[in-house]
C-alpha positions as CSV (number, residue, x, y, z in Angstrom):
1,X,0.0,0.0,0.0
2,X,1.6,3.5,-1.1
3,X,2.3,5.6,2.2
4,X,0.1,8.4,2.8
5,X,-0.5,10.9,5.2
6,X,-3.3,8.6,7.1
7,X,-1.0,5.6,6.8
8,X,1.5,7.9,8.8
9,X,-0.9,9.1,11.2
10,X,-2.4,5.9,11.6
11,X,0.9,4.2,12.4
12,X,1.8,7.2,14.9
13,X,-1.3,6.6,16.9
14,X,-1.0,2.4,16.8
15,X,2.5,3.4,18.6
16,X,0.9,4.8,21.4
17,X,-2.5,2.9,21.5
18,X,-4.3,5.9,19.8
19,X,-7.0,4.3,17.9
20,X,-7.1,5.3,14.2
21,X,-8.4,7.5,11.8
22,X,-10.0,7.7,8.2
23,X,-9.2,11.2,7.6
24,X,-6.7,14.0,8.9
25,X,-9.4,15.8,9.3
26,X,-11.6,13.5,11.6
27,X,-13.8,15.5,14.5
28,X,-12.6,13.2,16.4
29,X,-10.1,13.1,19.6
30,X,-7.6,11.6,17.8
31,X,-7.8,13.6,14.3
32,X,-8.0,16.6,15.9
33,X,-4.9,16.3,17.9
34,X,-3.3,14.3,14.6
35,X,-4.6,17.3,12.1
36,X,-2.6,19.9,14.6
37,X,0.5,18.6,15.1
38,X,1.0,16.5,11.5
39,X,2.3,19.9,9.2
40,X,4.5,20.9,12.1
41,X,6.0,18.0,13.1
42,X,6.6,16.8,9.4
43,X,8.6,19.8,8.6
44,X,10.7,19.7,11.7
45,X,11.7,16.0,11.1
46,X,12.8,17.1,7.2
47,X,14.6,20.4,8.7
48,X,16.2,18.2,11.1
49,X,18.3,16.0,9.1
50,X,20.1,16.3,4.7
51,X,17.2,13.9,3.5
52,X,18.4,12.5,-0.5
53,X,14.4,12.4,-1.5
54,X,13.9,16.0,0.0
55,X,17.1,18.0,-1.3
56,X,16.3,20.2,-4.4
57,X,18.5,23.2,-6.4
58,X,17.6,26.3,-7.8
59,X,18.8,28.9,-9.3
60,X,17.7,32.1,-7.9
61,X,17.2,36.5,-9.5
62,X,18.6,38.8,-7.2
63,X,15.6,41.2,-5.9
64,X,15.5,45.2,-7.0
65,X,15.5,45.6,-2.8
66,X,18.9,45.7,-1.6
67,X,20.3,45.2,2.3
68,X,20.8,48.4,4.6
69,X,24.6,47.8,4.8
70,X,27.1,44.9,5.1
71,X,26.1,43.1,1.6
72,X,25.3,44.4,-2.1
73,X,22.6,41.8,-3.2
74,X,19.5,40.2,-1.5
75,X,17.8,37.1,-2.2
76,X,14.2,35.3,-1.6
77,X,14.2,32.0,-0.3
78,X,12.0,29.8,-1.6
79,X,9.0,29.4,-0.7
80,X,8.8,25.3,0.2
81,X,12.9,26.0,1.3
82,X,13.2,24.9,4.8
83,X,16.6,24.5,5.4
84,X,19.6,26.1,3.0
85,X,22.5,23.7,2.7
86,X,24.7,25.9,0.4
87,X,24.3,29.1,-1.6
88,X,27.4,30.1,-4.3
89,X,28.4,29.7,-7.8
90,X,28.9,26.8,-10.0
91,X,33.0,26.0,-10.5
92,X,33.6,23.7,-13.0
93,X,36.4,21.0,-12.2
94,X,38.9,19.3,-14.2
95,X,36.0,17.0,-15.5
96,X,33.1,19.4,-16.9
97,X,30.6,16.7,-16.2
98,X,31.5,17.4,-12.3
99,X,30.9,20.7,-10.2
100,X,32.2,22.2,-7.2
101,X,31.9,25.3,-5.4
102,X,34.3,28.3,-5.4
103,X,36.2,28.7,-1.7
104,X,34.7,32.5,-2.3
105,X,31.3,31.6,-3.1
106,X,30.4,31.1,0.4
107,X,30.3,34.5,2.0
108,X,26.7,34.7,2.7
109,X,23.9,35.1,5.7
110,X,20.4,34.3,5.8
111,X,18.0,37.2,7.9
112,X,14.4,36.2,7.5
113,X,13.9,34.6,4.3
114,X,16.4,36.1,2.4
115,X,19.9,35.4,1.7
116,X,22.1,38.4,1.9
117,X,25.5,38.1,-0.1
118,X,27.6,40.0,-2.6
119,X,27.1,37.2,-5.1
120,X,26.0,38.5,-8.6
121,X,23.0,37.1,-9.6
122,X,22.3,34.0,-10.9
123,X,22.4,32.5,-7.4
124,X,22.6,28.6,-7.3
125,X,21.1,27.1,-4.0
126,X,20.6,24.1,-2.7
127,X,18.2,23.3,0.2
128,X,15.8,20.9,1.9
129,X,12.5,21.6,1.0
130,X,9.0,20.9,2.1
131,X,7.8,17.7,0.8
132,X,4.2,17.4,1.4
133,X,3.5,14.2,-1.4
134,X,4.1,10.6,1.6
135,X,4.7,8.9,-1.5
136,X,8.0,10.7,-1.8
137,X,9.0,9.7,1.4
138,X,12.2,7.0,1.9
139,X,10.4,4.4,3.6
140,X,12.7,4.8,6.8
141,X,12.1,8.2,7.0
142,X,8.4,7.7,7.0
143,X,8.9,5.5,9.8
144,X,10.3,7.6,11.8
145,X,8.6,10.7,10.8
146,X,5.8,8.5,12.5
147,X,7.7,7.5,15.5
148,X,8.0,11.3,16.1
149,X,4.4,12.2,15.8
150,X,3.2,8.9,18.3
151,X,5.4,10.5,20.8
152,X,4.5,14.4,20.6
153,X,0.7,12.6,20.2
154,X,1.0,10.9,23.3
155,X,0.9,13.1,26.5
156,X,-2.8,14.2,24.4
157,X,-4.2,11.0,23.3
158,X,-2.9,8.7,26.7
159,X,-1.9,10.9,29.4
160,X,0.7,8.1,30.3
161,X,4.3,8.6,31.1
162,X,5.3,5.0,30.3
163,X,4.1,4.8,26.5
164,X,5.9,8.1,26.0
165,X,9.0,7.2,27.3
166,X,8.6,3.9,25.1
167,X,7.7,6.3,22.0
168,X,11.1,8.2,22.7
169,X,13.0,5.1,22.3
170,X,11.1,4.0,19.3
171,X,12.0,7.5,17.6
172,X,15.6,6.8,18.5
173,X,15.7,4.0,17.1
174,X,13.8,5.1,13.9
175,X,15.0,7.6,13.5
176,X,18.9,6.6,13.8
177,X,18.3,3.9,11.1
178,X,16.9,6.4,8.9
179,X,19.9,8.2,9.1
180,X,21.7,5.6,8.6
181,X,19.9,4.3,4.8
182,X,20.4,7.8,4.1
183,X,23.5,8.1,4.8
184,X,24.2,5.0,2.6
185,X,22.9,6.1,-0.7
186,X,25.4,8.9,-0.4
187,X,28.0,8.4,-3.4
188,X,31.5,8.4,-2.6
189,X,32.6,11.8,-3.2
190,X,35.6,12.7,-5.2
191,X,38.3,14.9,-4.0
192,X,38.2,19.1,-5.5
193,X,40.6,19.5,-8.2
194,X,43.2,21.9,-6.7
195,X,45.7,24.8,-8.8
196,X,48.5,22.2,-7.9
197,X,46.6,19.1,-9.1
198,X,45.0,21.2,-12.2
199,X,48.6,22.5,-13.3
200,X,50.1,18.9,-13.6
201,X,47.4,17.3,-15.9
């Protein structure tokens, strides 16, 4: 069955004896408490860690607004960005195929949602974003995105110390295998071509 956000919810409350729901939006105790908490809890758990299925890039237009002092250019984030990993421009290597970033490229801050920097425009981002489709979820992920919401659920839905401190421990557990599938469809990265590497080939 393809993951959705009831399957998530669903799962969350079996965690913590919570009964079930048909929709997020059920009047009932459980969907209410499930339909305030889902949104928030989902985007904390994708800030929280470099998720491969929720990493995206863009290329961003400086805006005609500019920054009071301290930086020439400003840029929106956008709008689904919830965490920036890196903002710069594009370098190309020894192989064209393969990009790094420039050492110089980095000299930015983010105030708000904008990213102040005196990189010209365009400017190349790329960030976590807010993935609101289950069915994009990595399976582990999804686990323990519902591991997390079973034990913010729980003082609401049980009142019971004992199943929360047993929904802590399931999210550490979830979520530290997540991490760790992630962590394994990482490619092995290649070492930046360098002036002194560049010069010999």
């Amino acid at each position: 069955m393809a993951t959705s956000d009831v399957s998530i919810a669903n799962s969350a409350l079996s965690k913590i004896g919570g009964g079930s729901i048909i929709a997020l939006t059920d009047d009932t105790p459980a969907g209410i408490a499930v339909n305030a908490r889902y949104a928030n809890v989902r985007d904390a758990e994708l800030r929280r860690h470099v998720w491969r299925f929720a990493v995206k890039r863009a290329s961003l237009a400086a805006l005609t607004t500019t920054p009071a002092f301290g930086y020439a250019l400003e840029y929106q984030l956008p709008a689904d960005c919830l965490r920036l990993l890196v903002a710069g421009k594009f370098a190309p290597g020894l192989n064209l195929s393969e990009f790094r970033w420039g050492v110089d490229d980095l000299d930015y801050t983010i105030e708000g949602r904008k990213i102040l920097t005196d990189i010209g425009a365009p400017l190349y981002i790329r960030y976590v974003y807010r993935v609101t489709d289950p069915t994009q979820f990595d399976p582990a992920f999804a686990e323990a995105f519902a591991s997390r919401l079973g034990y913010e659920l729980c003082t609401t839905l049980t009142d019971s110390t004992t199943r929360k401190d047993m929904a802590k421990a399931d999210y550490k557990d979830a979520i530290r295998e997540a991490i760790k599938a992630n962590a394994l469809e990482q490619p092995p990265q290649a070492l930046a071509d360098d002036s002194w590497l560049a010069s010999r080939v």
